[in-house]
N, C-alpha and C positions, 0 to 999 in steps of 0.2 A: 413709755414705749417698752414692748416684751422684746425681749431678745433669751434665745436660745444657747445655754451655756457652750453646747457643743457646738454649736454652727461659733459660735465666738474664739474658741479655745484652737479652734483649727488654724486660725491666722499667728498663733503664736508655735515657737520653738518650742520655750516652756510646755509643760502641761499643769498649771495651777487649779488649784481646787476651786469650786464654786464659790466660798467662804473667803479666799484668800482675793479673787475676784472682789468679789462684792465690796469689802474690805478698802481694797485700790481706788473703787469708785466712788465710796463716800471722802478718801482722801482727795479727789478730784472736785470732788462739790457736787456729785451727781449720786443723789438722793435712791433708795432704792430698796427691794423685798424680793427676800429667794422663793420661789413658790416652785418644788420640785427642781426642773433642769432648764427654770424658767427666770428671769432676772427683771423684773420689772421696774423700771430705772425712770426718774424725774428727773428732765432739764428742765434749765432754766430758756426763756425764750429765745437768749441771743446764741445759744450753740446750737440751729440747727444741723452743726456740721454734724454734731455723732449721730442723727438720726438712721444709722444704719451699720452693719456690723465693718464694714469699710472706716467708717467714723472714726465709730469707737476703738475699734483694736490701732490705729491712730492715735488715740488719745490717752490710750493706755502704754502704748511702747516705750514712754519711759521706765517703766516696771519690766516691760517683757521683748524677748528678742521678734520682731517682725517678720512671718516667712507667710508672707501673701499665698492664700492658694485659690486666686482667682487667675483665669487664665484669658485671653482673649485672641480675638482673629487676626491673626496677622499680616495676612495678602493684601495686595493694593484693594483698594475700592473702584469700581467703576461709577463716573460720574454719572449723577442723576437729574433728566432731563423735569423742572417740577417748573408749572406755572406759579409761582408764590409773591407775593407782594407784601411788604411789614408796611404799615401807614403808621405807624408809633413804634418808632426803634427805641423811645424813654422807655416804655413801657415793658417792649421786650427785644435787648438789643444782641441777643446771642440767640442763634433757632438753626437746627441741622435733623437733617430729613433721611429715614434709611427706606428702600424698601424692598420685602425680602419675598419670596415664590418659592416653595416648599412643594415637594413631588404629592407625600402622602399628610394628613394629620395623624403626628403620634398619639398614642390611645395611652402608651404606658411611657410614666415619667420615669428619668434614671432617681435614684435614689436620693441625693438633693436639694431636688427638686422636691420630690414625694416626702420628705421630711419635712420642709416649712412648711405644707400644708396640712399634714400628718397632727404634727407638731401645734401649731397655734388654730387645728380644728378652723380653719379654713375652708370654706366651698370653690370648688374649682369653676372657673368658669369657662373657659376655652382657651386651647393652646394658646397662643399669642397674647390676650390678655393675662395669661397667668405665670408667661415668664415676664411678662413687664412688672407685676406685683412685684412679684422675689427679687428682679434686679432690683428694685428700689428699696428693699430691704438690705439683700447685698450691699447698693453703695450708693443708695438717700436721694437716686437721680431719680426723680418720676418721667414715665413716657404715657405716651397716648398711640393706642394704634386702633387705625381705621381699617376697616376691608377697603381694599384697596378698587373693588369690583364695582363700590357704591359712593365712588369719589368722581365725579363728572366737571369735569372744567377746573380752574386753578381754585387755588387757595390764597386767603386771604388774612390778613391778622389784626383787628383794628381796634382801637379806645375809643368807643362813641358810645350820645347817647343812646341805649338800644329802649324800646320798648313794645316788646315782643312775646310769644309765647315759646317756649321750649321745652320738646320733650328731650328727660336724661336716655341713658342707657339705663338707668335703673325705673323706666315707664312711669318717671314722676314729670306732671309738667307743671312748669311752672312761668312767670310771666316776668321776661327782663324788664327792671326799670332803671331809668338815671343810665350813669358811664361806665358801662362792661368793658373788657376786654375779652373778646371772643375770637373764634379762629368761624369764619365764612367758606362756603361753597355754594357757585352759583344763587349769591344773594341771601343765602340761606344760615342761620347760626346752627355750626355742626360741635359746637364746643364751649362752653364757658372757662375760656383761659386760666390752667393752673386749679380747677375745682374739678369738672367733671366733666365727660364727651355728652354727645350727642346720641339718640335710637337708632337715628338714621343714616349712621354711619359704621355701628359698630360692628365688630366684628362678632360673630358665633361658630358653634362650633363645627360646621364647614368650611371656615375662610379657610385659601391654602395662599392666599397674595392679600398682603397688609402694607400698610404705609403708616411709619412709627415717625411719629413726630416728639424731640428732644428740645427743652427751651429751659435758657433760664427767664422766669421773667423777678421784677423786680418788686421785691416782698410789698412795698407799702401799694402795690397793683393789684394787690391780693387779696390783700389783710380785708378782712368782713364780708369779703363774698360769700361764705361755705355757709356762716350765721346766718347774713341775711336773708339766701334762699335755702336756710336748714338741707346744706348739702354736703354734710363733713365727710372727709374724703383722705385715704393718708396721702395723695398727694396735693389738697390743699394745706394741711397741717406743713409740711415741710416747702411747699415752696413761700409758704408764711413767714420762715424762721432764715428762709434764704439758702440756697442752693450753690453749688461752685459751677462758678459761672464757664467755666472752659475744660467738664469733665463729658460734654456731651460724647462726641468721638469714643472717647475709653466705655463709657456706657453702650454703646451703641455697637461696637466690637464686642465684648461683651455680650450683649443679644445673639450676637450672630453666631455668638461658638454654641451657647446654649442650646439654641435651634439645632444648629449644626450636629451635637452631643444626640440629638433628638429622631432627626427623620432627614432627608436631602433635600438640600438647598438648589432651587431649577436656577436661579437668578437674584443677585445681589446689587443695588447702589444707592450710592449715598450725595449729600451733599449738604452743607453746611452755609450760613447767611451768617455772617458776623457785621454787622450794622454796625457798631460804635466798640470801641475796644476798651476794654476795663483795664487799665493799667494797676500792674502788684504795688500795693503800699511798702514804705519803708520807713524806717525808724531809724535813728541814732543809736549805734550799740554803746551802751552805755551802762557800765553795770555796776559801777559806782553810783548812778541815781539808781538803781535799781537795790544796791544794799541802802542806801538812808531811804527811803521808802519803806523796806521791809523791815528795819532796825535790826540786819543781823549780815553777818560777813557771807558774802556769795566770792569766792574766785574766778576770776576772768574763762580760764576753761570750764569750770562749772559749769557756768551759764550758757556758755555756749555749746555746750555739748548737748545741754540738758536742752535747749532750742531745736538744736538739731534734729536731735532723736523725734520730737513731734510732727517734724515737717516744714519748719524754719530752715530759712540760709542765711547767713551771716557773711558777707563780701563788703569789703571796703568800708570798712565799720559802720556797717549799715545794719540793721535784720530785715531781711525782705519776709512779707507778711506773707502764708499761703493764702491762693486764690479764694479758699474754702474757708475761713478764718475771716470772717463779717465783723466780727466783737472786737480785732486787735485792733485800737485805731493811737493810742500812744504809749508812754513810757510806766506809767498805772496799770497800764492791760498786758503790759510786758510781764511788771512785777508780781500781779497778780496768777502767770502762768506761772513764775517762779514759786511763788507762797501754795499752790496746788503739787509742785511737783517737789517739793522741800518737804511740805506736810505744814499744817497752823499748827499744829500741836509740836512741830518738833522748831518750832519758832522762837528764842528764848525770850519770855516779858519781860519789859522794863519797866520802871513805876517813874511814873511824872506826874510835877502836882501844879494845878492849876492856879496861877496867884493873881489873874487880872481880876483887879479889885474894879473892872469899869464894866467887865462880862457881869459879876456879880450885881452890882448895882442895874443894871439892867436886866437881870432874872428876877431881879426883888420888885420892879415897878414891873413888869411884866404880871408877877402873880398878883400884885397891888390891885391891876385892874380889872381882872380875872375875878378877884373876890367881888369888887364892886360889879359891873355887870350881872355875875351869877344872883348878888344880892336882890337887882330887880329883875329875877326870872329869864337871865337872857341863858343861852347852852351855846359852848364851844362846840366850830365843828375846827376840824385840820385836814384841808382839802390836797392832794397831788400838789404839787408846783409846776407840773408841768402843763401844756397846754400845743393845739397846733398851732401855727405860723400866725404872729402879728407884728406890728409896727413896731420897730426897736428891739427888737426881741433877739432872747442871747438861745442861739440852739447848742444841744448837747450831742458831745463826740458822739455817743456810740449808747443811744437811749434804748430803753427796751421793748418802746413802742413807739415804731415810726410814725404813728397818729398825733403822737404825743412829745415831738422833739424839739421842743421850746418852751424856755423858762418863761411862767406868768409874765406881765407886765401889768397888772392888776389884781385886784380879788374880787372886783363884781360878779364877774362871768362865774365865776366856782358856788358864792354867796347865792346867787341867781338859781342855780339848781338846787342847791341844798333845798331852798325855800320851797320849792317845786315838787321837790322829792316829798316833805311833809306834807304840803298841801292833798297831797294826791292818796295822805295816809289820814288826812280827815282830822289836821290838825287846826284848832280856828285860833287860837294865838301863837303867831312865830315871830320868836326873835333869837337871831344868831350871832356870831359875832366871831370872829377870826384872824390872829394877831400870826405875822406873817413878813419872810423877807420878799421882796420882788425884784427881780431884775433887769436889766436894761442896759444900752451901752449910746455911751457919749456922742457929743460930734466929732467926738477926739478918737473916739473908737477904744476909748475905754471901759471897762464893764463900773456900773454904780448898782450900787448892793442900796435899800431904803427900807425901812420897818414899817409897815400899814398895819392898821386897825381898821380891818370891814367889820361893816356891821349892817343888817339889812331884817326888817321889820315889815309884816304884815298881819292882818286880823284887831281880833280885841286886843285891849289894852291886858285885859286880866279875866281870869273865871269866875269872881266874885261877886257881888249885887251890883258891888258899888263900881267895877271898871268892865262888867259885860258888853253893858251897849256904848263907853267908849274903841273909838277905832285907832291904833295905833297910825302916825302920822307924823309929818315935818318935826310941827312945835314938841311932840313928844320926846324926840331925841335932842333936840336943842337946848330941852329946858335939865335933860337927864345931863348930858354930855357940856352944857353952859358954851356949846359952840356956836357960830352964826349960822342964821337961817341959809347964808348961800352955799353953806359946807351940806347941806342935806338936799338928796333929788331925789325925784320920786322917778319909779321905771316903766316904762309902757308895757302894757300886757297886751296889746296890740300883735307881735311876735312871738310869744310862748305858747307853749302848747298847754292852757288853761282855760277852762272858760269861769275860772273863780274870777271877779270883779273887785275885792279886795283891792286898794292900792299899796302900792309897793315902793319902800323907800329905803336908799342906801347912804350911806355917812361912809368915805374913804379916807383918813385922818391919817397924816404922816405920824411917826411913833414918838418923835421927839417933838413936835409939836402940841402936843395934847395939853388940856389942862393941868397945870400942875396938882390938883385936888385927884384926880382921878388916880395918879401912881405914886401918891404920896402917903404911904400906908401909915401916918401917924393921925390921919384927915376920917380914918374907912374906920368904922365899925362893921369890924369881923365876924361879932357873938352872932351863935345859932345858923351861919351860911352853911346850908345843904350842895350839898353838890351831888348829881346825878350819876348811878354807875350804867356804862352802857349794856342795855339789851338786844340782843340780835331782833332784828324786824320777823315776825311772823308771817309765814308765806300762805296761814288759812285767813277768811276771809270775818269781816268783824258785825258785829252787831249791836245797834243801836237801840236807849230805850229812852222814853223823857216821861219824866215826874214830876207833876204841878203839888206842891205843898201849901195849904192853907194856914196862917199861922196868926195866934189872938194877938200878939202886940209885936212892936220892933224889935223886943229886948232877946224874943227868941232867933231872929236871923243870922244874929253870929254863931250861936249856938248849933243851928242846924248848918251851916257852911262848918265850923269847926268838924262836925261829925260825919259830913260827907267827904269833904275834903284829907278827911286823915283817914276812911276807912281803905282798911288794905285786901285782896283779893289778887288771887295771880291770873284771874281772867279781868278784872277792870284797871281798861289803859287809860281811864281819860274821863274828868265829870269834870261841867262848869253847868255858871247859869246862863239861860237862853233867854230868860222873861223875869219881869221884873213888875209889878204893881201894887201901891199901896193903896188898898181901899177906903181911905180915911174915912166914908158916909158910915160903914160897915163894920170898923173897927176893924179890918182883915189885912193880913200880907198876904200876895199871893205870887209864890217864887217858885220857876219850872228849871227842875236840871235838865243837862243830860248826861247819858253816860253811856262811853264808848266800851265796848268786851271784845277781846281777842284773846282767844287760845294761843299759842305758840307748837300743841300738838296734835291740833284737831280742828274740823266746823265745829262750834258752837250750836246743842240744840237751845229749842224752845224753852225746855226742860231745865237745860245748865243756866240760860237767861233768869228765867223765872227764879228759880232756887238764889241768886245774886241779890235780885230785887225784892224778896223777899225778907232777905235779911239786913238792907239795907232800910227799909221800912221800917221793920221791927226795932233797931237801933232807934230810928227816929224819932220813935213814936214813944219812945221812954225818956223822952224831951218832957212829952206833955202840952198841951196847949200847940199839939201839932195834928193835921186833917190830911188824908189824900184823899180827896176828892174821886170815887169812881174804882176806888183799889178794893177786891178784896183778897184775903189771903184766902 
């Protein structure tokens, strides 16, 4: 996110330098590059609170004295008569409705105003929607305002499945599918919830009467809409990361003075739906676990002054969590705002030395079997642990993807993609393999920690003569692994998104129960194990070629497998054999590679093909007693 040194520096007493800024915020954990009078700053997902200069200068006041210079309306509100119905208060259980009637539309912004948009080279787009932008820069709350002139009958707010066509305010249409959350008029979708309005509602640059709608709704109601229908929006990004759910009102005020700063206001009212009440989290003050945690002496007022200063209360030896503070969910997230506002560098190490003699014995069979598999061409992957909602399943306080807020309780489903993922990259032998804790919790309501070994195989056995036209299967892993047939199942392709036919078979193997041969590194010949260093996947597209080799007796097949199989080229990802025949009447072998080319910086011409298989020939052919059939140079 850009933020403006000077739109920033204003909310402090201090006047610190851009450098001494920036500075503060990498101590904070928030990532960042001066560009001019420009601050362009990396969160991480769970703080949407600093998404706006309200946030941040919040999240900075332990450094600097706080003198707010936002101001807002102060007079009562007049109640606002609005036909509204919420049918999913999960979805969206806070929503407060203003609407304002302006005598003239102002032409000239006060100063700013004219500076955010000056400033981040911005396109204006009409009064009303262009104070709602800046207040959400301001203080991270997005609104949506409608002309107020092109709203007929009530409003609506529902999570169904929609499937429908929509046009944006930005003249793209596109076609609702599956469970939106949208805001309705007269049957009609004027809004995709927390992403973007509707055409036919919006305001231009005539409206002089708007109806500005304020919601928090609930990030994981959000999360993938903006992707899905490619409609990124900064007030999907922020109601993404989660919004404070009970600052609508002060937003909303807020608007009005702005207006007000603007041109005359004919007619003001408001009204607010609070469906389900978010009650403040609170915590134990405790700051004894919070110095052994951090390994270093914090003092009782320390801590809690250093709280306070952010927006923390402390009553009854409690810390009550701000509303806008998503990420604090226990005594870890407490200590980790101490270890930000302390400094890691000003943290003093301590050395501890590791003596579980029973961790090491289980890193030693761990790599034990590691080498064995890599030996017959299997490849580690190491998938997330996390996963959404199953049976048993242990969820995490405060994950950074609420898609993704529960520990595995398996490793097929993760083994399952990988596979998929190469498949789709034109790989015909895959075997993977993934040593892994999972978790679960008891009838006792215990959490059980277990060590698996997935392993999941499809394609040939091998690229060579001799294991091309075997297919990797049950007996294969039974006879590698010396486990029973009933430990190995194969998976229906019947539900993937494949039309490869290949079957597919997975071995889940508790970690202590394995064969003793397999982690018993006195058992494994080690010599000559390769092991593969990772390449980023190339995002140009690959090109295939196939080579039938004539060849006068058996003795030269190794020979040629030797020399295709070790030639190196940084456009060739991939050669086996596809065909195999011994012509015994004829004296003749006759063996077809193929070979897969992908650039990493480009398409692949004809030309860069050609020039590969060229010299792949040419090697070949200094064998002797070797033919291509149909090639020439």
């Amino acid at each position: 996110m850009k933020i403006a040194y000077s739109h920033l520096v204003s909310f402090f007493e201090e006047q610190p330098s851009i450098e001494e800024v920036s500075n503060n915020l990498f101590q904070l954990g928030h990532e960042n590059e001066i560009d001019d009078d420009i601050l362009d700053i990396e969160f991480t997902p769970n703080r949407g609170d600093c998404l706006s200069l309200l946030g941040l200068a919040r999240d900075l006041a332990t450094f600097y004295t706080i003198s707010e210079p936002l101001t807002y309306y102060e007079d009562d509100l007049a109640p606002l008569e609005i036909d509204f119905v919420n049918h999913s208060v999960n979805d969206c259980p806070n929503i407060s409705f203003l609407t304002i009637e302006v005598d003239e539309v102002p032409s000239v912004y006060k100063d700013y105003l004219e500076s955010y948009y000056s400033t981040f080279k911005i396109n204006k787009n009409n009064f009303f929607t262009d104070v709602s932008n800046y207040i959400a820069y301001e203080m991270g709350q997005p609104t949506h305002c409608y002309d107020n002139s092109l709203i007929h009958g009530g409003i609506e707010f529902t999570s169904d499945i929609i499937n429908e066509d929509f046009e944006t305010l930005l003249d793209k249409t596109i076609t609702l599918e599956g469970t939106n959350c949208v805001f309705k008029s007269n049957n009609e979708v004027i809004n995709l919830a927390g992403v973007m309005g509707g055409k036919s509602t919006a305001c231009n640059k005539d409206t002089k009467s708007v109806l500005i709608e304020c919601a928090y709704f609930k990030p994981e109601s959000i999360i993938g809409k903006a992707q899905k229908y490619n409609l990124h929006s900064d007030a999907s990004y922020k109601f993404e990361r989660g919004v404070d759910p009970y600052i609508q009102e002060q937003t909303l005020r807020r608007f009005i003075k702005i207006v007000s700063e603007h041109t005359t206001i004919k007619d003001i009212k408001f009204k607010n739906f609070f469906s389900k009440e978010l009650p403040l989290k609170k915590i134990k003050f405790d700051h004894e676990r919070i110095q052994n945690i951090l390994g270093t002496e914090i003092h009782d007022e320390t801590y809690k002054d250093s709280l306070t200063k952010i927006g923390f209360e402390v009553e009854n030896d409690e810390v009550i969590v701000p509303s806008y503070r998503h990420d604090i969910i226990h005594q870890n997230d407490l200590a980790e705002e101490m270890a930000r506002i302390v400094g890691y560098d000003n943290i003093q190490a301590a050395e501890f030395k590791i003596t579980n003699s029973e961790s090491n014995k289980n890193f030693d069979e761990e790599n034990t079997l590691r080498y064995f598999l890599a030996g017959h061409g299997f490849n580690e992957v190491v998938n997330m642990p996390f996963t959404s909602n199953s049976p048993a399943s242990l969820k995490i306080d405060n994950p950074l993807d609420s898609n993704r807020s529960f520990f595995r309780t398996t490793l097929k489903n993760s083994l399952i993609d990988n596979l998929l993922y190469n498949e789709k990259r034109q790989k015909e032998s895959i075997k993977l393999f993934e040593i892994s804790d999972i978790y679960s919790i008891d009838s006792d309501g215990e959490i059980v920690v277990d060590k698996y070994l997935g392993i999941i195989v499809s394609g040939r056995v091998g690229n060579n003569y001799k294991e091309f036209s075997q297919k990797l299967d049950s007996k294969y892993l039974t006879r590698l692994l010396e486990i029973d047939q009933n430990q190995v199942y194969e998976i229906s392709r019947e539900e993937l998104d494949t039309k490869i036919k290949n079957k597919i078979y997975v071995a889940l193997l508790e970690f202590n129960n394995l064969p003793k041969n397999l982690t018993n590194i006195e058992n494994q010949k080690l010599d000559n194990i390769k092991f593969n260093k990772y390449i980023p996947i190339s995002d140009f597209p690959s090109s295939t070629r196939d080579l039938s080799f004539v060849l006068s007796d058996e003795s030269k097949i190794n020979k040629i497998e030797d020399f295709i199989f070790s030639f190196r080229s940084i456009n060739l990802k991939n050669a086996f054999v596809f065909d195999f025949y011994n012509d015994r009447k004829n004296d003749q072998i006759k063996i077809g590679f193929r070979f897969i080319f992908n650039s990493k910086n480009k398409t692949l011409t004809v030309d860069d093909v050609d020039k590969e298989i060229d010299d792949i020939v040419t090697l070949c052919m200094e064998i002797g007693g070797v033919e291509v059939p149909g090639y020439s140079q």
